[in-house]
N, C-alpha and C positions, 0 to 999 in steps of 0.2 A: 342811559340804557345801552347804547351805541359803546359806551369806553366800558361799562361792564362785562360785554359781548366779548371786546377785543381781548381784554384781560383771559377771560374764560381760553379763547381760540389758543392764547399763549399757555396757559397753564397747561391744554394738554397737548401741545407741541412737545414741550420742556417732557412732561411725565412721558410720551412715545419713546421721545432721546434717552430719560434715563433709564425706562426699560431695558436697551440692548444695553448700557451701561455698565462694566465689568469694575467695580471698584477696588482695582490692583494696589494697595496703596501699601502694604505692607514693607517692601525696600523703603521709602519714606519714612514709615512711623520706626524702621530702623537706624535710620540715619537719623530721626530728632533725637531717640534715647539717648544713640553711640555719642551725639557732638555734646547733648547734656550732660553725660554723665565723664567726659573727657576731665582728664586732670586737670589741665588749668584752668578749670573754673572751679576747683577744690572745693565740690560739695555744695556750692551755691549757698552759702551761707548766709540769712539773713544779714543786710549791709555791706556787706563782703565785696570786693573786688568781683569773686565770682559769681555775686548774683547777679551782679549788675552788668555782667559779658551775658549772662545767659538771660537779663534783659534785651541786652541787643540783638541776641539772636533772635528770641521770639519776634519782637520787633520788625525785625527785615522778613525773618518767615513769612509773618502775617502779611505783611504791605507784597511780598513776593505771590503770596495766594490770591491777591485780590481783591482784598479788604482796605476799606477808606480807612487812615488809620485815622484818631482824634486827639491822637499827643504827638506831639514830637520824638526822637528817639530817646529823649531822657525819660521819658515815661510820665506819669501821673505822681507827683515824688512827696512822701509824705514825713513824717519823726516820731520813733518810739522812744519815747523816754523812761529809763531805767534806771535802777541805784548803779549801775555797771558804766552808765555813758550812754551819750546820744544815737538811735540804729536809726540812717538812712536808707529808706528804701522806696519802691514805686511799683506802681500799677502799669501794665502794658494792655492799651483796649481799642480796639476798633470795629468796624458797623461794618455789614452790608446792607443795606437799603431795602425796606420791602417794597412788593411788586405792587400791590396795591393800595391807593393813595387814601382807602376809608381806613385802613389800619398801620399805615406807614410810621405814625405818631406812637406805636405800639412798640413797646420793645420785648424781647425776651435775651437775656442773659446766658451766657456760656463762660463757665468759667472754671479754671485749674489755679493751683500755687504751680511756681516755678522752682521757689526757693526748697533748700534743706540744711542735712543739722553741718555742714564744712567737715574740720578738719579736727583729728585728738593726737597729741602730742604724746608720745611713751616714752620711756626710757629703756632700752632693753641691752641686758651687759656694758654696760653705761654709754650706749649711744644712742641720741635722739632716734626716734623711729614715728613719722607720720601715717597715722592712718586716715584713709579716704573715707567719706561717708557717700557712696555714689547716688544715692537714691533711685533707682533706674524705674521701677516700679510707683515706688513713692517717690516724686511723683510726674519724673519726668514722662513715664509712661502717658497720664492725663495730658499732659502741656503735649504732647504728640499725636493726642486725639485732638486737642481743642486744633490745631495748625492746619491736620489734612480735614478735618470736618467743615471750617473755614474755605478751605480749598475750592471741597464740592458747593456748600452752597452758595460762593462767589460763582460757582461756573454756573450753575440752576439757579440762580437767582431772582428768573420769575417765577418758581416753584413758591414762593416763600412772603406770603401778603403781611405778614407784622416783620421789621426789621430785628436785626439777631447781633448783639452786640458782643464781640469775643475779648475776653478779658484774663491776662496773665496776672495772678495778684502775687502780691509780693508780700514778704514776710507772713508768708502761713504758718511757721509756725512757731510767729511770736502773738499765740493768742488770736490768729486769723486777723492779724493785723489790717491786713490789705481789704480782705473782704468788706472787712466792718468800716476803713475809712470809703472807700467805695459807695456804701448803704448809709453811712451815716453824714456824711461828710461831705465825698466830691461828687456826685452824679446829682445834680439838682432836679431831673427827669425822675427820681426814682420811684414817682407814683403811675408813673407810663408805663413801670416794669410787669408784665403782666404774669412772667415766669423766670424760674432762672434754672439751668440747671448744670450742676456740679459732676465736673469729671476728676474721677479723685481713685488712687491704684484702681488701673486698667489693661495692667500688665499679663497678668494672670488666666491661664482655661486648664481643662479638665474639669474631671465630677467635682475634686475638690475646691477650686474658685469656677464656681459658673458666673456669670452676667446677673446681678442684683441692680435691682431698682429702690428706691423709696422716695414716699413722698406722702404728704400731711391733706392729699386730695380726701372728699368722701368716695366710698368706693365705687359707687355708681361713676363717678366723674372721671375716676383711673382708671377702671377696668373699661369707659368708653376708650379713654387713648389710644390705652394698652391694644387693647381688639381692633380699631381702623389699623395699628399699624401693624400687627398680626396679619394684617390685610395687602401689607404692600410686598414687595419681593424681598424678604427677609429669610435671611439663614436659619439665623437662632433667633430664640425669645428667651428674654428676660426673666429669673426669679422675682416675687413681690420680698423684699428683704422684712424681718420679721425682726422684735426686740429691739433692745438699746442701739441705736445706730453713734459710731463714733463724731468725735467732734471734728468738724468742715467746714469748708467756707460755704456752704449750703445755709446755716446756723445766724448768720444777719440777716440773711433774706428772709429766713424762715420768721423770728423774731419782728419785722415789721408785715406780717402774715400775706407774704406772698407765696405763692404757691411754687415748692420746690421739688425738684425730681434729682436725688443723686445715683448715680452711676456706676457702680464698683463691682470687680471682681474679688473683694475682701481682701482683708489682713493675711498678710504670711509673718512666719517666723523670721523669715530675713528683713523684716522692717525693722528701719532705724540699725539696720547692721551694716559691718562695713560688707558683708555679701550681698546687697542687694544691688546687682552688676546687672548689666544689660544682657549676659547669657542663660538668665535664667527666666528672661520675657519668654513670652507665647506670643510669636506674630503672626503667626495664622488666628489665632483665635483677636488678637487684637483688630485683626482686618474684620473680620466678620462682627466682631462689638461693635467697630466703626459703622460699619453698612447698617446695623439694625439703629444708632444712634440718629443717624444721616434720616433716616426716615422718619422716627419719632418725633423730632425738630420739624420736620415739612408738613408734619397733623398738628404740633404745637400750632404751627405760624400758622396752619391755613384753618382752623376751627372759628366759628365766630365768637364765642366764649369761651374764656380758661376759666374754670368755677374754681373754688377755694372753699373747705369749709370753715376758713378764719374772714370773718368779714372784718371791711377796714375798722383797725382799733380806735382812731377819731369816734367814730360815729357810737361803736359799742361801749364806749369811755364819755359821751355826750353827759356828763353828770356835771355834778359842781366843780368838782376837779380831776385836770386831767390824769389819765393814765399811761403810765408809761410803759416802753419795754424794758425789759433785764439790759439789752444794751447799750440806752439811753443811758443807764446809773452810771454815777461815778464810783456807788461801793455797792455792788450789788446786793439783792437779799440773802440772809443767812438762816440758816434751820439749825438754831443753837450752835454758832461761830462755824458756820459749815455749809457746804453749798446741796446742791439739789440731787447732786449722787446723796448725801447722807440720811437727806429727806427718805427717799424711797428706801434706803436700808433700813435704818433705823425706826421708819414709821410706817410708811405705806405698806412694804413687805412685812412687818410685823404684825400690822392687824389688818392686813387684808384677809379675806375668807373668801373660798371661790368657789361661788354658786354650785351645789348640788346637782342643779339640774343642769348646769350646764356642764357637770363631767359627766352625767349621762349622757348627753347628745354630743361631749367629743366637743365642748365651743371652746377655741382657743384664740390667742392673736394678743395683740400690742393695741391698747386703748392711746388716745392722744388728750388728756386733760390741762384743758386751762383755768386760770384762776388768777383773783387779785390778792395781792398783798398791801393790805390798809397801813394808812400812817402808823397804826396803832401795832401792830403786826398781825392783825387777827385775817383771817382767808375767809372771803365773801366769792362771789359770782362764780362758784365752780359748776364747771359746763365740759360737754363733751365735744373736742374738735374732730375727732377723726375715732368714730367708733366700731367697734366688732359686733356685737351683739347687745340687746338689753340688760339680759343678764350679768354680762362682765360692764358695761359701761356704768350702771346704777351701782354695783358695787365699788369703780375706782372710783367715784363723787360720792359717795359714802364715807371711804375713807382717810379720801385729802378733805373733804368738809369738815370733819370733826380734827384735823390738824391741829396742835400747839402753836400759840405765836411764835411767829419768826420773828428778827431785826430787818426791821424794813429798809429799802433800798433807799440810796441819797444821791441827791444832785445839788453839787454847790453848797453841802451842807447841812440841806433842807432834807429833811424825811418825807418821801414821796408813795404815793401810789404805782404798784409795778404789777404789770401783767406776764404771769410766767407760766410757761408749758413743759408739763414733765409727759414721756412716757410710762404707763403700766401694763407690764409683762403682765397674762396668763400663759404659763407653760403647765399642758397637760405633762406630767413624769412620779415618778415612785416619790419624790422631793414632796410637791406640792401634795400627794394623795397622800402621805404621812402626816406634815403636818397641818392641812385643812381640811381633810374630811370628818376630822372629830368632830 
């Protein structure tokens, strides 16, 4: 009772101090894009000489802010193998420690890619001409949240009762390479992980990229989050991001159904261009995404429960045989030689019909359904993980239930049981009222 007391007496120490708390950090998260996105690390190219400089930066960053690191400077180092040759590459991750010792065992996950796409080779009037891929946004912008975020809660550190583990993954974007060995692979903790969440282009403000969230919680259990931290001295608040969300390293964690929260100010046109330069960041609006993050993370760590509505897949897979996830497979499931985008074109949006009554009452939103896929290919246990209304939910398990066989997924050969999660769009628009209200 006595060391719960003390705890308490600290935690609102800490929250007095971070009250007057001005978090300036803005020169900082300029100086992480400006040294990212510098030429000699030419684009930070998976395996590249200059992933692996802009490994080391992260590296000292992190250890510079406060953080116990858990690798050495070579990082966490792992091998993608390709018909092109072997890509070396590594993970950069370290802990701060929570304050309190019943949740200290608890982890939640912070994490960005560092890597991008390098360098392209031209020819122009017959002289070579290199062009830079700088990613400033994608996604060195994130890796400069994950660094000062790291910062603060090294400095408030008894703010924060489950420990917060920050993670540079490397080669995102050979297939979130890094992510998935991370989850699959090197973190043997990974059922401690209670949360993780993805900071991924954070570059971005104005009307046209505000601060987007998502996350596979039920809505009672986000919109609790979201609301305490509405509650804390926050600038801006967060849009609920809506529809197809792109691919992330959010996507293994999500897969072994931990609850994920990613983070973005969306997609611009200059992604993946060689314009995506550090002058066209928003650092004021970055500081102030910072500050609302910094606080979301301090109602993560200090809630007594993260709820999910994916319970652990052991236990929902308790049958004869087990069930796996899509990133368990070595060949994943296929919807006639084709992955889970073709599904939903081809089949879900083809004969979905969207309840009547719910274009009367205006019900809109992104269904979350899961399902297995049998040895056999046939789809059994479709369920709703993250739902909008009755009405749109009964109809997405309607029409992934009556699904055509897929080619089931394989491991080592064998045709296996695989549990997979698509989302399903309703958008209320002239589109949908054309062709489903017949």
């Amino acid at each position: 009772m006595k060391k719960r007391l003390i705890i308490l007496i600290l935690l609102e120490f800490c929250a007095a101090s971070l009250a007057a708390q001005n978090f300036a950090v803005a020169p900082a998260l300029q100086g992480h894009v400006y040294s990212l996105c510098d030429e000699e690390l030419e684009g930070r190219k998976a395996g590249s000489r200059g992933e692996q400089a802009a490994a080391r930066y992260l590296y000292a960053a992190l250890e510079e802010a406060g953080v116990l690191m858990l690798t050495d400077s070579l990082g966490q180092d792992f091998t993608i193998t390709k018909p092109a040759g072997e890509i070396h590459s590594q993970n950069i991750l370290g802990i701060v420690q929570g304050a309190d010792p019943q949740f200290r065992d608890e982890y939640i996950v912070v994490g960005a890619r560092y890597d991008h796409m390098g360098t392209n080779l031209l020819t122009i009037d017959g002289e070579p001409v290199v062009q830079l891929y700088p990613g400033a946004d994608r996604n060195a912008s994130g890796v400069a949240m994950l660094i000062e975020l790291a910062r603060l809660v090294a400095e408030y550190q008894g703010l924060f009762r489950r420990s917060i583990i920050f993670v540079g993954f490397g080669a995102g974007e050979e297939g979130m390479a890094g992510s998935w060995y991370f989850v699959n692979r090197a973190f043997e903790q990974i059922g401690h992980v209670k949360a993780m969440i993805d900071l991924d282009c954070l570059g971005r403000g104005g009307q046209d990229h505000p601060l987007t969230v998502f996350s596979q919680l039920r809505n009672t259990d986000f919109n609790y989050l979201l609301n305490k931290t509405a509650e804390q001295p926050v600038v801006r608040l967060p849009e609920v991001a809506h529809g197809e969300m792109p691919a992330s390293d959010y996507l293994p964690f999500y897969e072994k159904s931990i609850p994920v929260f990613r983070f973005s100010t969306g997609t611009a046109r200059e992604h993946r261009t060689i314009r995506d330069t550090p002058r066209l960041v928003d650092w004021s609006a970055m500081e102030m995404n910072l500050n609302y993050l910094y606080h979301f993370l301090m109602i993560l760590a200090d809630i007594d429960e993260i709820s999910t509505a994916n319970p652990d897949p052991d236990k929902r897979a308790a049958r004869a045989d087990r069930v796996y996830s899509v990133s368990d497979c070595d060949v994943r499931p296929q919807f006639f030689h084709s992955n889970e985008r073709h599904f939903l074109q081809s089949w879900v949006y083809k004969y979905l019909r969207y309840p009547e009554r719910a274009i009367e009452r205006n019900i809109h939103g992104q269904v979350l359904v899961s399902f297995i896929i049998e040895k056999d290919g046939s789809v059994t246990n479709v369920e709703v993980e993250h739902g909008v209304d009755e009405l749109l939910d009964n109809e997405a398990v309607r029409v992934i239930a009556i699904s055509p066989k897929w080619i089931p997924g394989r491991i080592r050969g064998e045709k296996v049981r695989t549990r997979m999660v698509v989302p399903v769009d309703f958008r209320l628009s002239s589109k949908w009222d054309i062709g489903l209200k017949k």
